[in-house]
Backbone as a ProteinNet text record, in pm:
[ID]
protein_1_A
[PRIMARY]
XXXXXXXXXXXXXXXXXXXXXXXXXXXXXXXXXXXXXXXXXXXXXXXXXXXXXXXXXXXXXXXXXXXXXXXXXXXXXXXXXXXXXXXX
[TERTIARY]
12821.2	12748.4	12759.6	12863.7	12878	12833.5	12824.9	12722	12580.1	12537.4	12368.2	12340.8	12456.3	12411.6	12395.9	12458.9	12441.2	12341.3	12250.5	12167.1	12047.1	12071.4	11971.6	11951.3	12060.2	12118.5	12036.4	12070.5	12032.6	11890.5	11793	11690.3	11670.1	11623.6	11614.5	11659.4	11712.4	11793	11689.8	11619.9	11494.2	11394.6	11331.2	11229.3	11190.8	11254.8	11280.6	11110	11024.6	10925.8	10959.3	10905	10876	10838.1	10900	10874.8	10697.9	10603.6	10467.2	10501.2	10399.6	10450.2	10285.2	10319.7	10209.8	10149.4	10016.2	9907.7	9909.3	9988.9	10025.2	10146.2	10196.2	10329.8	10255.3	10170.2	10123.8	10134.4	10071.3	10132	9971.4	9850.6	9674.8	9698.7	9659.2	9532.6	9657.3	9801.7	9876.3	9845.4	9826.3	9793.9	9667.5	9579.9	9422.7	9466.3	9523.7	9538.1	9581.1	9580.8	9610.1	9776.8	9862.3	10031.9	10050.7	10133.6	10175.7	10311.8	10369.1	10492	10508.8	10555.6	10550.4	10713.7	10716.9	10815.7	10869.4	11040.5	11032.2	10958.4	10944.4	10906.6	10721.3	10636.3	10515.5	10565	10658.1	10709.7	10750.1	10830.2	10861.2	10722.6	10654	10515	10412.7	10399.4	10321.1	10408.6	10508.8	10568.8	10615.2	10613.6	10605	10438.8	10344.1	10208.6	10150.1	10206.6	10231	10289	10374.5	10523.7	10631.7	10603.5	10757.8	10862.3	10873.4	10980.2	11043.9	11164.5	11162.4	11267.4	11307.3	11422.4	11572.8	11543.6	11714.2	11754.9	11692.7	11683.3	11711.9	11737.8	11811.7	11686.5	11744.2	11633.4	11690.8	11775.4	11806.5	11794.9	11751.3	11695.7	11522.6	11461	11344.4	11231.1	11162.4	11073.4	10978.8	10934.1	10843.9	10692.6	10631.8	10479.6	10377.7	10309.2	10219.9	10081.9	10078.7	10000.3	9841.3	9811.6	9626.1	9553.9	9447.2	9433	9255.2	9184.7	9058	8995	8891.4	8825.2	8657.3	8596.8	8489.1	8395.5	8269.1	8190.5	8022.5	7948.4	7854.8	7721.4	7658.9	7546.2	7429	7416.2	7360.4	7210.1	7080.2	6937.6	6899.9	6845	6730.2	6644.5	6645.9	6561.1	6415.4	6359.8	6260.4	6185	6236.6	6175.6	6171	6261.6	6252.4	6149.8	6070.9	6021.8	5873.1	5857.9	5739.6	5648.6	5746	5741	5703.6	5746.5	5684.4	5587.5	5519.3	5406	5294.7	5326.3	5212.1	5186.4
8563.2	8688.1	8756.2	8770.1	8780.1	8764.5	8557.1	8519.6	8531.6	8580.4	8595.4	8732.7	8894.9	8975.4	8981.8	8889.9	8873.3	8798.8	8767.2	8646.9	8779.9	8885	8945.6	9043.1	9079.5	9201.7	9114.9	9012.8	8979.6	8885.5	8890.4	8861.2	9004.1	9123.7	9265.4	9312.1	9241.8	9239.7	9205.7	9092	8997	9038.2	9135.1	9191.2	9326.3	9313.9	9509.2	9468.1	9605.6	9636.7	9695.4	9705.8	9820.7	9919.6	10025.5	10167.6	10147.2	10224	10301.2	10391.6	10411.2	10533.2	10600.4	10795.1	10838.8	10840.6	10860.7	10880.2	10946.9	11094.3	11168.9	11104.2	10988.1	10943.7	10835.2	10790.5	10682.1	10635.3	10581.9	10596.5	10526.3	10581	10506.7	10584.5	10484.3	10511.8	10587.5	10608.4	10644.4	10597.2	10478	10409.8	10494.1	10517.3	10588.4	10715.2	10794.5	10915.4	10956.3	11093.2	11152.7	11175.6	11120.3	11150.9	11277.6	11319.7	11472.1	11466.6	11370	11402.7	11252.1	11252.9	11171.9	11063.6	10963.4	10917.8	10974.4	10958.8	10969.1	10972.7	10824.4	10792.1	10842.4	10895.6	10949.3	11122.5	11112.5	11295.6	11238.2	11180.7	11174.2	11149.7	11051.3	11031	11154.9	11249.7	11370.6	11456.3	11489.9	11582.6	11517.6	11363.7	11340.4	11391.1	11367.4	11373.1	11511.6	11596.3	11729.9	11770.8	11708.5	11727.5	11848.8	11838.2	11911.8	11838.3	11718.5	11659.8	11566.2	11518.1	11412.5	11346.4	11200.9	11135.7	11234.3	11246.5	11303.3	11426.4	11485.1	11578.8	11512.1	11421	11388.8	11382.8	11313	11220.1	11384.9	11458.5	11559.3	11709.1	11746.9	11878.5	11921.2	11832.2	11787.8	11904.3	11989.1	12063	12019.7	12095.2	12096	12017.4	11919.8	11897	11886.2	11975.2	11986.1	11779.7	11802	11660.3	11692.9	11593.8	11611.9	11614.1	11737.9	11726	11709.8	11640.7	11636.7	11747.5	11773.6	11886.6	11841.5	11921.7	11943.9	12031.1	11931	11962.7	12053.4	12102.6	12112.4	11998.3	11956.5	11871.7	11931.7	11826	11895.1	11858.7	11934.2	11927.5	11793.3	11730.7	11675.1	11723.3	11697.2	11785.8	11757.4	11635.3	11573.2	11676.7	11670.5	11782.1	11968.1	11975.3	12133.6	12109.7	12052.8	12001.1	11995.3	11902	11917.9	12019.2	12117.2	12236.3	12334.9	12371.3	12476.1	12410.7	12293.9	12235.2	12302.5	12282.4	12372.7	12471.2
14954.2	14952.9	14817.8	14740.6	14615.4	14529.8	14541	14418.3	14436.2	14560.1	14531.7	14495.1	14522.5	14465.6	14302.4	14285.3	14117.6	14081.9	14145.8	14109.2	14150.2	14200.1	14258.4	14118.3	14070	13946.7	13868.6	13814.9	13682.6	13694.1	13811.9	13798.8	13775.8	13804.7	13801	13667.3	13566	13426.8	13362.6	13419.8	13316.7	13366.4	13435.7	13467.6	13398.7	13299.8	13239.8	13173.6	13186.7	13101.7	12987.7	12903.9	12752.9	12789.1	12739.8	12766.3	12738.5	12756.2	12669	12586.8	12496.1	12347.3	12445.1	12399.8	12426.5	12316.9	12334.3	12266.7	12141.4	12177.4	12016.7	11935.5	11986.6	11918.1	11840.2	11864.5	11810.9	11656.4	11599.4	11409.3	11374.2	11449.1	11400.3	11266.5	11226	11085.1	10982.1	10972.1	10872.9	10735.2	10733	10573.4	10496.3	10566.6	10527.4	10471.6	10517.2	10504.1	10345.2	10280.8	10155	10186.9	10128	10112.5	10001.1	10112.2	10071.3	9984.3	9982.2	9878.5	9797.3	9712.2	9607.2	9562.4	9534.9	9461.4	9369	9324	9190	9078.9	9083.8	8974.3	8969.7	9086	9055.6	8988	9030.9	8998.3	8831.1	8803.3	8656.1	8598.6	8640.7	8555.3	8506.6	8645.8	8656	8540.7	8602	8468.1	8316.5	8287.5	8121.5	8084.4	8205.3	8115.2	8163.3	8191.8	8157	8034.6	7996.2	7887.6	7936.5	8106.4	8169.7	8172.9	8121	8099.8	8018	7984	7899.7	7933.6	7912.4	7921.2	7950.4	7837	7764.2	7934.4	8012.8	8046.9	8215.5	8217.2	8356.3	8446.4	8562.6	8738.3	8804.6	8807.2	8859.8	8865.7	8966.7	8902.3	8893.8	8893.2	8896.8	8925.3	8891.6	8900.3	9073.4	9108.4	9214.7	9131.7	9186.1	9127.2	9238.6	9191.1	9355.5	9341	9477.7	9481	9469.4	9405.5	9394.9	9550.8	9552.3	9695.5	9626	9806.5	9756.7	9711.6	9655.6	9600.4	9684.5	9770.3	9824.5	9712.9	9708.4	9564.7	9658.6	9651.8	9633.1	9638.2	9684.4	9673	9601.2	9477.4	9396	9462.1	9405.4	9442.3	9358	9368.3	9285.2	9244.1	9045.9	8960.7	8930.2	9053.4	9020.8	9136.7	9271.1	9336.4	9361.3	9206.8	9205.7	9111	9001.4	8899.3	8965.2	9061.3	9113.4	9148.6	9262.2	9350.1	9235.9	9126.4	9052.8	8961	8983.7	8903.5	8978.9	9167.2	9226.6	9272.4
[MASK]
++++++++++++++++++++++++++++++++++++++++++++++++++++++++++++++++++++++++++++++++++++++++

């Protein structure tokens, strides 16, 4: 009686599922996206070609550098149909 409750345990051992992740935990489309904070070494690059920084002046300590964000432009007209319109 012994050895089959153990045979009962450890089939019930090898039956385990994987949790599910919800929906907002998920990690879609991370690669696509604009990154908000930067490496070192993009922070040293940004501030030598600024000239906020230089060698001699230490990896430590490091100034804040804000990240390039998109810029939303305007759609420009076409100058062939403002061109026309005051011909007639």
């Amino acid at each position: 009686m012994f050895a089959q409750a153990a045979d009962t345990e450890s089939e019930s051992v090898e039956r385990t599922y994987p949790m599910s992740i919800h929906s907002s935990l998920k990690a879609s489309g991370t690669g696509s996206g604009q990154r908000n904070v930067w490496t070192r070494v993009e922070r040293l690059a940004a501030l030598k070609k600024d000239g906020r920084w230089t060698p001699e002046e230490g990896v430590t300590g490091l100034p804040k550098v804000r990240t390039k964000f998109k810029v939303v432009t305007k759609k420009k007209k076409k100058k062939k149909d403002d061109d026309e319109k005051k011909d007639k």
